[in-house]
C-alpha positions in Angstrom: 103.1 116.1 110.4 103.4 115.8 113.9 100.5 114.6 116.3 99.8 118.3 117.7 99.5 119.7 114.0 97.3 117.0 112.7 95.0 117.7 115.6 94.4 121.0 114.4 93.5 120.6 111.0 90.8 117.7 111.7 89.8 121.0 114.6 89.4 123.2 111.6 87.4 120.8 110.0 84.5 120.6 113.0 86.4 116.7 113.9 87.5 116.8 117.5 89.9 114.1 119.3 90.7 114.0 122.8 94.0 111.7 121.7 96.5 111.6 119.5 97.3 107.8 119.8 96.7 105.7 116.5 94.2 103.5 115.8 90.1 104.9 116.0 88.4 107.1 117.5 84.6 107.8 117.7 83.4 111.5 117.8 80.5 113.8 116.8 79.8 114.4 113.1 80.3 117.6 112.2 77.3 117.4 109.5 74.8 115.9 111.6 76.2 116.4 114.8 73.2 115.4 117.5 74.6 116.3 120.3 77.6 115.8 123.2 77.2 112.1 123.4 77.0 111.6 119.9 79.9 109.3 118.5 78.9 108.3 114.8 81.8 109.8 113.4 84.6 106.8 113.2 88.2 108.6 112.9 91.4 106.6 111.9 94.8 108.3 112.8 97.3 106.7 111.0 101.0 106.3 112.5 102.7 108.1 109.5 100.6 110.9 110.2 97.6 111.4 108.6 93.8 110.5 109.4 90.5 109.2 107.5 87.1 109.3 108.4 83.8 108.1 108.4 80.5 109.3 109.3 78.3 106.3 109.5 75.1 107.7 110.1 75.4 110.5 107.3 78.0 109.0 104.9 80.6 112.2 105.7 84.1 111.3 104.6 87.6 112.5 104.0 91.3 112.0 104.8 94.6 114.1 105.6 97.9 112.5 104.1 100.4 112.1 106.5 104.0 113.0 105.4 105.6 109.5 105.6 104.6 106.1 103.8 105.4 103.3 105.9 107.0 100.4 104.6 104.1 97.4 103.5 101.5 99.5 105.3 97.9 99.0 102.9 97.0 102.2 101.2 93.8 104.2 101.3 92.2 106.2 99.1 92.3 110.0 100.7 88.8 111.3 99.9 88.6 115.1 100.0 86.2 116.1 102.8 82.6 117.6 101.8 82.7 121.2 101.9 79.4 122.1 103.0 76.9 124.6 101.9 78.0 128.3 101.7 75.3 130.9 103.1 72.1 129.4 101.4 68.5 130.8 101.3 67.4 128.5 103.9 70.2 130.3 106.2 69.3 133.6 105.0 64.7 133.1 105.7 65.9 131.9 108.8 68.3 135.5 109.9 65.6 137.3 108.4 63.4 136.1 110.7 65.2 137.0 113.5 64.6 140.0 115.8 66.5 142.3 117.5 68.1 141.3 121.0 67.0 144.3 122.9 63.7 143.2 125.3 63.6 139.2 124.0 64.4 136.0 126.3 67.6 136.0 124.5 68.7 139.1 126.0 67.1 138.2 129.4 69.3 134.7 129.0 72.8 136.5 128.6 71.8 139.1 131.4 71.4 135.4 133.7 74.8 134.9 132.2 76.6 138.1 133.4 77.5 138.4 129.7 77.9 142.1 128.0 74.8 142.5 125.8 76.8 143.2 122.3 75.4 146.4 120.1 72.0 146.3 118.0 74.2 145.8 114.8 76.2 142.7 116.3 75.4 139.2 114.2 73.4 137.9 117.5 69.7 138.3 117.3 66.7 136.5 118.7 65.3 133.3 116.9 61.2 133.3 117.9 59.5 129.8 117.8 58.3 128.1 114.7 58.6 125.0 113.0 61.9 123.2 113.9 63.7 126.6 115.2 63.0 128.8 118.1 63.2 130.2 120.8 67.0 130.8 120.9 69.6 132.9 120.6 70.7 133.1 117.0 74.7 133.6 115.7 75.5 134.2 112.2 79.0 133.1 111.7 80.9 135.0 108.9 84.6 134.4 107.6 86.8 135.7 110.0 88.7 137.3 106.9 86.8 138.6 104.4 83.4 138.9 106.4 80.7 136.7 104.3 78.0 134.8 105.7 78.6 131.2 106.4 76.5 129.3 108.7 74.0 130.3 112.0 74.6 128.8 115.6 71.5 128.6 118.1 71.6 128.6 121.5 68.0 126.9 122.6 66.6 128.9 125.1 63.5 126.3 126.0 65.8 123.3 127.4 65.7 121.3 124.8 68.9 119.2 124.4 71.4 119.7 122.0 71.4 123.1 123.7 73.7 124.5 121.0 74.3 123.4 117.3 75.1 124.7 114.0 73.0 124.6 111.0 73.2 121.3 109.2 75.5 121.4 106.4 77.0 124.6 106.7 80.5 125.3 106.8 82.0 126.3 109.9 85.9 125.9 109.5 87.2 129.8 109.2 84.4 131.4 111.1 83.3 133.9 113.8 80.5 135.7 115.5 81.0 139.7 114.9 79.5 140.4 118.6 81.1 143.4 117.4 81.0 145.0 114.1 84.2 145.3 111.5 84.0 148.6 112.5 84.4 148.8 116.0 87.5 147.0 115.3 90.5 149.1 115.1 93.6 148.4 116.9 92.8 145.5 119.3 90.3 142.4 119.2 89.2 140.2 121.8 88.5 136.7 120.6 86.9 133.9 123.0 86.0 130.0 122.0 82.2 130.6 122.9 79.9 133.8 122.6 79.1 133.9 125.9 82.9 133.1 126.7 83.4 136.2 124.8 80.5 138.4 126.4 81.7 137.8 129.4 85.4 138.9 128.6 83.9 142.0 127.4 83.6 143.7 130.6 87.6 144.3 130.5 88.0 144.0 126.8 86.4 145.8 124.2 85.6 144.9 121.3 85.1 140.7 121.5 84.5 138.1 118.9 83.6 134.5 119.7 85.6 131.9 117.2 82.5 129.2 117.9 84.9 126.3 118.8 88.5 125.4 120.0 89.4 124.6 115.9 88.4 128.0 114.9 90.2 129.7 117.8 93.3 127.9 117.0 93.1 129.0 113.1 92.1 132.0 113.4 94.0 134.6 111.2 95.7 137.5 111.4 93.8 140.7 110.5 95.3 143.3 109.1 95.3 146.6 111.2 94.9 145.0 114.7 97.9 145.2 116.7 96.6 143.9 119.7 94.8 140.7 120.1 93.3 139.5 123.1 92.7 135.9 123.6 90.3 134.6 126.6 91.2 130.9 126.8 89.1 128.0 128.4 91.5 126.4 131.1 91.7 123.0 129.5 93.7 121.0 127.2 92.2 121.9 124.3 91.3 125.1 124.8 95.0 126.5 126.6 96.5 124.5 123.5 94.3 126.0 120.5 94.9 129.5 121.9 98.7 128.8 122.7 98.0 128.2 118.3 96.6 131.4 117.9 99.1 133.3 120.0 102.5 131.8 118.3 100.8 132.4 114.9 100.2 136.3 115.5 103.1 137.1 117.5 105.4 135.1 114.2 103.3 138.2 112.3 104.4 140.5 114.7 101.9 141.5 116.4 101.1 141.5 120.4 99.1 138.6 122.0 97.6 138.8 125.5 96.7 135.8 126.4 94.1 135.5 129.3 93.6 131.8 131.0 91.2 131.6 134.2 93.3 130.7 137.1 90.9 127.5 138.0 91.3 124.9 135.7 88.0 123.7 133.8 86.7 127.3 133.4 86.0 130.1 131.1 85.5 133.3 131.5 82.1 133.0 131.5 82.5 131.1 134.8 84.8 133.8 136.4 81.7 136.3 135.4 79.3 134.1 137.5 81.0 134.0 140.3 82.3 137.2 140.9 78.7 139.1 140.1 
């Protein structure tokens, strides 16, 4: 397995590396992830190709096997990694509670944006205050394939830091934000890393997704029916390189790939949108 590829299965697993190199690396938990800083998760890349890790604030483990066994090198147990909750009632009290965007901050916060404000039936809604939620902008990410519920993503619209996280202990890998619904989807797709990545590449391409993160952008499947896919990169290393993924993997399947990159490295199209309103 080659240092690229094993990148991009610890991506669709919510584990994110800046380098390939062997040895450890520290990164955020994807289970109890606290924020941009945090580094609790302890990674180990091994130099025949395959990785373990350790979460040592939440006790989240797994490994990848690497293709080759090097000679004398100490084995390890490969521990299969938690799977998460599926959609669970706490999710579903939670998206119930939820209002429509139309009139609520969360609208008000994209219009700041310069985003495209997605139609009433889209799976982005506003999250009022109470208890540990609220007020944000509320995602329900669905499998990108088959369309089931899988986790919620908030944008906190009060300042409070993390700004954006996922629900704890929710699966993630394999999922998208329908700013869209399935069926406004008929021959071409947009598909963005962020939602307001993807609102913002709405005003030339209609309709958009948002993939929530660089693994899920690089994994993302083809769909049967959609000829066209349009992928709005973030002009960095990760992002040009999990979109690069996505691109080769539909165009093997035949299909046509435009793929969009900001001319200023660093941005997304949400930046580009800023600046030009």
């Amino acid at each position: 397995m080659s240092a690229g590829d094993l990148l991009f299965r610890l991506g669709d697993l919510g584990i994110h590396l800046k380098h390939d190199s062997s040895g450890e690396h520290r990164t955020a938990c994807p289970e109890c992830d606290r924020g941009p800083k945090d580094t609790a998760l302890a990674v180990r890349l091994e130099a025949d190709g395959g990785a373990t890790w350790l979460c040592h604030r939440c006790g989240f483990s797994g490994g990848i096997r690497g293709e080759r066994t090097m000679l004398g090198a100490p084995t390890r147990p490969v521990v299969p990694p938690r799977a998460g909750l599926a959609w669970s009632e706490t999710a579903e009290a939670i998206w119930r509670r939820s209002e429509p965007l139309a009139g609520s901050a969360a609208a008000d916060y994209l219009r700041v944006r310069c985003c495209v404000l997605p139609p009433p039936d889209a799976d982005l809604r506003y999250l009022p205050a109470r208890g540990d939620h609220g007020p944000a902008m509320l995602a329900r990410v669905t499998h990108a394939a088959t369309g089931k519920p899988m986790s919620l993503h908030f944008t906190r619209l009060d300042g409070s830091e993390p700004r954006k996280l996922l629900l704890k202990g929710h699966r993630k890998a394999g999922g998208v934000v329908r700013l869209w619904p399935d069926d406004s989807v008929t021959t071409h797709l947009c598909i963005a890393e962020g939602t307001e990545t993807a609102l913002s590449a709405a005003w030339a391409y209609l309709p958009a997704w948002a993939a929530v993160d660089c693994g899920n952008l690089a994994s993302f499947p083809v769909l049967p029916g959609v000829e066209v896919l349009v992928i709005a990169a973030d002009h960095d290393p990760p992002g040009t390189a999990a979109a690069e993924a996505c691109a080769a993997r539909w165009v093997d399947a035949g299909r046509e790939v435009v793929l969009w990159v900001p001319d200023t490295a660093g941005q997304d199209f949400n930046d580009v949108a800023r600046e030009v309103a």
